[in-house]
N, C-alpha and C positions, 0 to 999 in steps of 0.2 A: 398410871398409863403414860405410857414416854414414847410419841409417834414420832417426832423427832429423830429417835434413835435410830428407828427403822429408815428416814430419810438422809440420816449423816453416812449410815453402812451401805445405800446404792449410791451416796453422791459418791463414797470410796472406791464402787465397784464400777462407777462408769468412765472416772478419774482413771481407774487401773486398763483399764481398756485402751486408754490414749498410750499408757505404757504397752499394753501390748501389742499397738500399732508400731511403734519404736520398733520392738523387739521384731517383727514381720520386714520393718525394713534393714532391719539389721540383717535377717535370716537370709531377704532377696540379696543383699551385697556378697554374702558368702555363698549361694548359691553361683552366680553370678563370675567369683573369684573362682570356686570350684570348676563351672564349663569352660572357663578360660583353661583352666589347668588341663582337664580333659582334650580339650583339643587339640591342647600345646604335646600330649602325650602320644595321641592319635599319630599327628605330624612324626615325632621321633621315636615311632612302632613302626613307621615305614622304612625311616632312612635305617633303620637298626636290621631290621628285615632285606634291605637290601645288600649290607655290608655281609651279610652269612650266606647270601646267596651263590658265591663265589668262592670267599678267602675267608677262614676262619680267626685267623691273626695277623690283624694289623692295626694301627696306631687311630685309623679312623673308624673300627668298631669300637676299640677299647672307649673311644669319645663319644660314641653314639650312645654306647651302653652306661658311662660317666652322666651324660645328660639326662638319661630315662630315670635312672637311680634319684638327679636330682627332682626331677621333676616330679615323680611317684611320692616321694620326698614330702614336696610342698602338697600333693596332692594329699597324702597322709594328715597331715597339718590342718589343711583346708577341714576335712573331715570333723578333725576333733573341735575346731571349730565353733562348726553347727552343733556336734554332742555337746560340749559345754553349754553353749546358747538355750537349746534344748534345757538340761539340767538346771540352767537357772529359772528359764519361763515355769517351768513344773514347782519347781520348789515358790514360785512366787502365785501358782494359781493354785497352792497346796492352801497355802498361808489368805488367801481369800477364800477359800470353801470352808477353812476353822472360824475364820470370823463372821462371817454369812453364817456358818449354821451356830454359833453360837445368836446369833442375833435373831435367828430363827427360833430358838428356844426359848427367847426373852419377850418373845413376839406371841407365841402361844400363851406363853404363861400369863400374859398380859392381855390376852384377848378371850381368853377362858375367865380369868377374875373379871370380865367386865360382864361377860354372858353370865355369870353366877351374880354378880350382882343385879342384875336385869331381873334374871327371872327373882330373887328374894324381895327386890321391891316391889316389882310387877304384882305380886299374891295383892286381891283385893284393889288392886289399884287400877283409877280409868282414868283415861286423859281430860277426858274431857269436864268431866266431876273437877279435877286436878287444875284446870284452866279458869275454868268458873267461878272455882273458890276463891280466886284471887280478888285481894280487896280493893284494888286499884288498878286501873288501868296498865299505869308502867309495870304492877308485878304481873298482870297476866300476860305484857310483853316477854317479860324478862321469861317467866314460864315455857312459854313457847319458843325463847330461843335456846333455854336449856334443852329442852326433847329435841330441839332441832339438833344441836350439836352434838350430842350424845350419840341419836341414831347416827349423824355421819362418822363420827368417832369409831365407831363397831364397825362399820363400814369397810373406812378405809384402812383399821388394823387387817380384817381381812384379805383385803384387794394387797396389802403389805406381805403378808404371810406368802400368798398364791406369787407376788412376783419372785419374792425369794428362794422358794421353792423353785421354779424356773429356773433360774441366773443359778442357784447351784447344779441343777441338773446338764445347764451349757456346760460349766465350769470345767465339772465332773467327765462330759463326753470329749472335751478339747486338749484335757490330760490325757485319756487314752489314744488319742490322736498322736499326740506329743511323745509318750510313750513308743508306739508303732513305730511314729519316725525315729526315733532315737535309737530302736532294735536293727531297724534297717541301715543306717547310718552304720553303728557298729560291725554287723555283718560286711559292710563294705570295706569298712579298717581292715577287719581281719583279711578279706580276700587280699586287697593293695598289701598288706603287710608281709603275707607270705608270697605274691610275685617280688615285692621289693628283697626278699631273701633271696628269692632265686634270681635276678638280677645280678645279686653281690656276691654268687657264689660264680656266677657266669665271669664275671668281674676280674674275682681273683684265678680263675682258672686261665682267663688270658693274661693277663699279668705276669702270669709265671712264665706261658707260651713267649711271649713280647721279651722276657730279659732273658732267655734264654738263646733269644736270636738280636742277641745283640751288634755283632759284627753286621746282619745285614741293613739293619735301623740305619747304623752309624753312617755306612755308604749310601745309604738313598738322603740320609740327612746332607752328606756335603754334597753329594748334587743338586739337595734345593737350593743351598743357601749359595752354590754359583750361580745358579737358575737368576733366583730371588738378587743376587747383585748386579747380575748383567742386566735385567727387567728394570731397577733404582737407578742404574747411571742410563741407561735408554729415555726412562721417563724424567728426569733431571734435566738430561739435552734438552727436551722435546718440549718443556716448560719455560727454559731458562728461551731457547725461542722463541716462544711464541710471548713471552713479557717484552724480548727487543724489538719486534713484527711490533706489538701494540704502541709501542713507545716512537717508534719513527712512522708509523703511520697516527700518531697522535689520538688512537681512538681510546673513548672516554669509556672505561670501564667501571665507572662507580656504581650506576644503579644495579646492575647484575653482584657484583659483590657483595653490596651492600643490604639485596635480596638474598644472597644464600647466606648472609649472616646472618639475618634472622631467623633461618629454620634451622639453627641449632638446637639438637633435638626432638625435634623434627621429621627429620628425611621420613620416608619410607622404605624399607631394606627394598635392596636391588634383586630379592628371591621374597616367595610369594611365603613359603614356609621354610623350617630350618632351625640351627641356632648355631652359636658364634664357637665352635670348636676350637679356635687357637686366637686370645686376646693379643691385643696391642701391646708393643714393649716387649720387655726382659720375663724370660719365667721359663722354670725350668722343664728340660722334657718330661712326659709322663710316666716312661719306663725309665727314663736313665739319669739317676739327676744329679751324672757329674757333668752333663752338656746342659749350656745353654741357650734358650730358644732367642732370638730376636725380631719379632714379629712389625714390622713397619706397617702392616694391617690389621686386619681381623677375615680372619678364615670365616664362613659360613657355609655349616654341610648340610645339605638339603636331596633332592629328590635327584633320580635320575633325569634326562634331558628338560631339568627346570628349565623356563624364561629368565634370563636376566635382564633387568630393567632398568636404566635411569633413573635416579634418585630425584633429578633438578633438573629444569630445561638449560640447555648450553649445545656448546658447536662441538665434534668430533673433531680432536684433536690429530689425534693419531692413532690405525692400528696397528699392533706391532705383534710378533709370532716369536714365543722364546719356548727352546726346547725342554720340557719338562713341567712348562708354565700353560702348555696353550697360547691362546692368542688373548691380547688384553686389546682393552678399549678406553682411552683416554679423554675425556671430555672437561670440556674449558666451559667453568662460572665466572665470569668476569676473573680476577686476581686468585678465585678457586679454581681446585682440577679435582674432580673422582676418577679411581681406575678400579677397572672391572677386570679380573685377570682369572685365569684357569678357563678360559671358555673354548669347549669345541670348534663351534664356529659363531658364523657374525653375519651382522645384518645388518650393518649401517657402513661407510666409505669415510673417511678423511674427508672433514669441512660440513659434513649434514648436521641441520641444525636437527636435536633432537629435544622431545619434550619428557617430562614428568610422565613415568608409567611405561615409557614406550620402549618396547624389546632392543637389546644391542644383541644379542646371540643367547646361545642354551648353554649350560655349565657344562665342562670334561667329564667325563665318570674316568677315573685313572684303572690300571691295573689290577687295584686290591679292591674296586668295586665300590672305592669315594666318591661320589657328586660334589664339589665343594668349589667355590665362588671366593677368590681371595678380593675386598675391598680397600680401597685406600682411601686415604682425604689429604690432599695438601693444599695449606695455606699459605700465603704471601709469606709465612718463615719456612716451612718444611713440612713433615709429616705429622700429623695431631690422628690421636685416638678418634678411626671412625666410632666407634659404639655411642661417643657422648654427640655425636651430631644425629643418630638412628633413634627413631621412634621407641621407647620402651616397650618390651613385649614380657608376657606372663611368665612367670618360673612357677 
């Protein structure tokens, strides 16, 4: 009789339970990553919907449609996941219902050889006759804690069978749970798998559109980058002033500096939703890639007549109106500036001080039906990568 046994296979199965709290917080974080990804898709189902509503080929669907792709992307990824997750908890509550009912069988077989021994000594036999006979004190002690033990013995192999039987039957309905989820999971892969197809075929279908009109890319491209140089030597002047203004008015700019240095990484994006369609730096066009791009900001395409916001409290520096750019808005962090450029219009004057959050104007929507918010960051040397100062957001 080994009751033990049956004691060491629940201490195993309750043991397994704290694993399978693990594995729930695990499930909640990818869960979690998942509606992040959803949202993030939601957001660039709109901005992609808006670039068709007009113009069928242009540079800023092919990028809305480039972002959905990624994002569906990681959302596929997200997915499998959970499936994996899934396929291990099963395979691990498999592997506890083999040793449960194996322990279960060892528990019968051992609680049937004690009731067959009960009843073959039982024949003829009375306790109390059985007590009596004892010739001593201590042995009709000792007698009486033998029956004692015994009957609890039977007992609790009992009350052992009856929990195990239980705890397999959880085990058993938590797999088909797991199961369920795991069918529905998959069915989701496949739906996301086949939009993700049609995505890539929409993809290359402009792709081909885009280099085929190449001559008119090339001409809207040198007008940005006159746009985009006249807008760099305006905001250069308008800097390189206001550090001489600080300097002979001797004012102390170091706590505001030395505040937006520490929210690197930080900020909050200057648009509520979006993503960063044209990175900082060199990289080449998307259709044409004998030109190259030189990006002193980072693009953000977003909604139609989004808010644009302040990143950091500071003063309005200046605003300034360049054609093809819209109107931008420059504001001063101590020895930092952000500019806010592509905006419709504007809602704040030269010299207001504004806060964190607080609207400067709505984005342009140009011609081809782009919403898009150019940001800049310059520091006490020049222009730096905004993306490493902007809050991370989900892919």
């Amino acid at each position: 009789m080994n009751i033990n046994r049956a004691f060491l296979v629940l201490s195993i199965f309750f043991l397994l339970t704290g694993f399978d709290s693990m594995a729930q917080d695990q499930r909640k974080t990818l869960e979690n990553q998942k509606n992040e990804i959803l949202k993030k898709i939601q957001e660039t189902e709109r901005i992609l919907s808006q670039t068709s509503s007009k113009k069928n080929s242009s540079i800023g669907r092919l990028r809305a449609l480039n972002e959905q792709i990624q994002t569906r992307s990681s959302l596929i990824s997200a997915i499998k996941g959970e499936v994996n997750l899934l396929d291990s908890e099963i395979s691990e509550n498999l592997s506890i219902i083999q040793a449960m009912e194996n322990d279960l069988t060892q528990l019968k077989k051992e609680y049937a050889e004690m009731i067959y021994t009960t009843q073959k000594t039982s024949k003829g036999f009375n306790e109390m006759t059985f007590l009596f006979a004892s010739s001593t004190f201590n042995q009709l002690f000792m007698r009486m804690k033998y029956i004692k033990q015994y009957s609890e013995a039977r007992k609790k192999q009992a009350e052992q069978i009856q929990i195990v039987q239980s705890s397999i039957g959880l085990q058993i309905a938590e797999i088909e749970d797991q199961r369920k989820s795991k069918q529905s999971l998959l069915n989701d892969e496949l739906t996301e798998s086949n939009k993700l197809e049609e995505l890539r075929g929409d993809q290359k279908d402009l792709i081909t559109k885009l280099t085929q009109d190449e001559q008119r890319i090339k001409k809207e491209l040198e007008e940005q980058r006159k746009a985009e140089k006249q807008l760099s030597e305006r905001i250069e002047a308008i800097i390189e002033e206001e550090r001489k203004a600080a300097l002979l008015g001797s004012v102390d700019m170091t706590k505001l500096t030395e505040a937006f240095a520490k929210e690197k990484g930080k900020l909050p994006w200057p648009v509520e939703e979006g993503f960063i369609s044209s990175k900082f730096g060199q990289h080449r066009h998307p259709t044409i890639k004998t030109i190259t791009i030189n990006n002193l900001g980072v693009d953000i395409q977003t909604s139609e007549n989004a808010a644009v916001k302040a990143v950091f409290p500071g003063k309005v520096s200046q605003v300034l109106s360049i054609p093809g750019l819209g109107n931008s808005v420059l504001v001063q962090h101590g020895e930092y500036f952000t500019v806010y450029s592509k905006l419709k219009t504007v809602v704040v004057k030269k010299g207001d001080q504004v806060q964190i959050g607080q609207t400067l104007g709505q984005v342009l929507t140009d011609k081809d039906n782009i919403s898009q918010v150019k940001f800049r960051v310059h520091d006490p040397k020049g222009t730096v990568n905004p993306e490493t100062w902007l809050q991370k957001r989900s892919k």
